[in-house]
Phi, psi and omega in degrees: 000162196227150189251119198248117149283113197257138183231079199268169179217166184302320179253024157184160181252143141288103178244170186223108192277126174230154181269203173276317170299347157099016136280145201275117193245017162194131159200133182213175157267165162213138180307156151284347165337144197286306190301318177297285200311296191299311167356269143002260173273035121283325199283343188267359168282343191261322184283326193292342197273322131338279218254019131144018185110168174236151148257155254177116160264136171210163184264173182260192201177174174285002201235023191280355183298322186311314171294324176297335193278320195282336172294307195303324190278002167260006184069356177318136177267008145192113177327057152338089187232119228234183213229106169319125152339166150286168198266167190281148159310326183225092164233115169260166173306310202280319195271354177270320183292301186314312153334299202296285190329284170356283176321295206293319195285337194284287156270069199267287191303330166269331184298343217242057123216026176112300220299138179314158200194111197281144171074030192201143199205116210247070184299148187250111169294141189281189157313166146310310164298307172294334184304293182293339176285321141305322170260347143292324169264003156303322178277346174290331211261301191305330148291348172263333141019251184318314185290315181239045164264319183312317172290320174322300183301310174307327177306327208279325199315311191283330188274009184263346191228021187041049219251302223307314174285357165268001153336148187280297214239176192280340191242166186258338178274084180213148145333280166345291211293331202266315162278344173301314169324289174330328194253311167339133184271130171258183145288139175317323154318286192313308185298340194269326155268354160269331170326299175269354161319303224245011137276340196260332163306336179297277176354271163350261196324318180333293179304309197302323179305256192341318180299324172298307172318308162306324189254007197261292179301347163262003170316282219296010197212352165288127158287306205277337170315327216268340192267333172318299191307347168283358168306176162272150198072326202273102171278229195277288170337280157345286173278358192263327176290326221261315189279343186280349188260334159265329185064221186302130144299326171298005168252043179213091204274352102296160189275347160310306170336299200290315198284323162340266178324324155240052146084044196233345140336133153275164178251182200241172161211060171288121166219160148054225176265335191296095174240014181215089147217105192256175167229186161297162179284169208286338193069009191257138190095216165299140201266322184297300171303355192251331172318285200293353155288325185266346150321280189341312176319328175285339190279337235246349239216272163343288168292337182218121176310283212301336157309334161284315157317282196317314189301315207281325175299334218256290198285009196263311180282312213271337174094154188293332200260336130327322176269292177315330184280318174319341197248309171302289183331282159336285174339290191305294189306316176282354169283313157347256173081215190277324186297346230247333177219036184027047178257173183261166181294174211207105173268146199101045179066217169270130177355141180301333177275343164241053189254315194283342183253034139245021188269000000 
């Protein structure tokens, strides 16, 4: 078999070809040019078949899909897609490729059957349905952006002319509120820039309409979405980002595991006797999953006293923004769960025989 390393870049891929013995028999650049590219893995699909196929490590990046669509489609028999290192004092392409190829040939036997790699952080490709059920709702949260940078700006207008308190209504997002806008005397700049505030705000809400529309009907046909949604808070949106983001519950074999997995651990530094020297938390995984839990808290909070007992002793020691991550956390484990036994939230936590492994 033959081991292929990739180091991509927007105009060319670096690669590193290693044989079964783990010597290296080709390394070049190759264009990303369609014609080029393909070339290239035909020719390593005709060598490779000798010797049983080839498999291929690369880190991931924004722009890995086309390659992934294009390897699977050259017969590569499995796709390594791994999470970049820090970066080296001497780091070049060819020596970043020559790395992967190491890596990937060093621990061959376990990566080709799953198996775990200490210090290699391993991405799990989603379904086709969650790949896209990800990147809609990645395009929601990003119109929701957009939309209240947009308002933001308008706020900066009124507040450049101290206008703000003569607002009609108490929020700018009303009818009422909206039309003052319009009609209100600016300076000719300013009026010229609210003009166009308040089209791309018009823009906006559209696009978010349509979009909600769009995540309302693929919700509704997500199983695991539909048992998210029985948190408190978690509307269409909430829950179709949160389950599309876990995917399969079998690659999460506690339920910490899942609170892990999108970065809500604190991390440690334990030496020695120093054995509780905690930090903040890693912050590692979706960023989206760590937003929308914390939207959730206040619902979540509300709604279920015993969860509200546990926080206020948590902000008693700890102060509120600690109890709130603290809440987060408790959340991922308990959607763990509810997804792991398909069950709906349940308030005052999950059944009495697993409330201690949900912390």
């Amino acid at each position: 078999m033959l081991y292929l390393a990739i180091d991509q870049h927007r105009k060319q891929l670096t690669v590193n070809v290693r044989n079964e013995a783990g010597d290296t028999v080709l390394r070049r650049q190759v264009s990303t040019q369609w014609d080029k590219v393909r070339q290239f893995f035909g020719d390593l699909r005709a060598d490779s078949v000798p010797c049983g196929g080839f498999v291929a490590i690369l880190e991931v990046c924004g722009f890995n899909h086309w390659l992934l669509k294009m390897l699977d489609e050259f017969g590569c028999r499995q796709t390594v897609l791994i999470c970049a290192n820090k970066r080296s004092s001497k780091k070049t392409d060819h020596r970043d490729a020559n790395a992967l190829g190491e890596l990937l040939w060093a621990n061959r036997k376990r990566l080709l059957v799953g198996k775990k790699v200490q210090n290699l952080k391993r991405i799990v490709l989603p379904s086709p349905e969650d790949e896209e059920n990800r990147e809609l709702t990645a395009l929601r949260q990003r119109a929701g952006t957009l939309r209240t940078r947009t308002i933001n700006k308008v706020q900066r207008i009124l507040l450049k002319h101290n206008l703000q308190q003569e607002c009609p209504t108490k929020g700018l997002q009303t009818k009422k509120a909206q039309l003052w806008l319009k009609q209100m005397a600016l300076e000719e700049i300013d009026r010229l820039e609210m003009d166009q505030l308040l089209a791309q705000w018009d823009l906006w809400n559209a696009q978010l309409l349509e979009l909600e529309n769009k995540i309302k009907k693929r919700q509704r046909k997500h199983p695991m979405a539909a048992i998210v949604a029985t948190m408190p808070g978690a509307g269409a949106y909430s829950s179709l980002a949160l389950a599309c983001r876990i995917g399969s519950i079998e690659r999460f074999p506690r339920p910490q595991s899942l609170a892990n997995y999108w970065g809500l651990t604190p991390r440690c530094r334990n030496s020695g006797e120093a054995t509780d020297r905690l930090g903040s938390i890693t912050k590692e995984g979706s960023a989206l999953a760590r937003f929308l839990l914390g939207q959730m808290v206040l619902h979540v909070l509300r709604r279920d006293g015993t969860m509200r007992a546990w926080y206020r002793g948590i902000k008693k020691r700890r102060g509120s923004k600690i109890a709130r991550v603290a809440v987060m956390r408790r959340s991922a484990t308990i959607l763990w769960h509810m997804v792991k036994h398909n069950e709906a939230y349940v308030v005052g936590g999950p059944p009495r025989n697993r409330l201690a492994t949900a912390g």
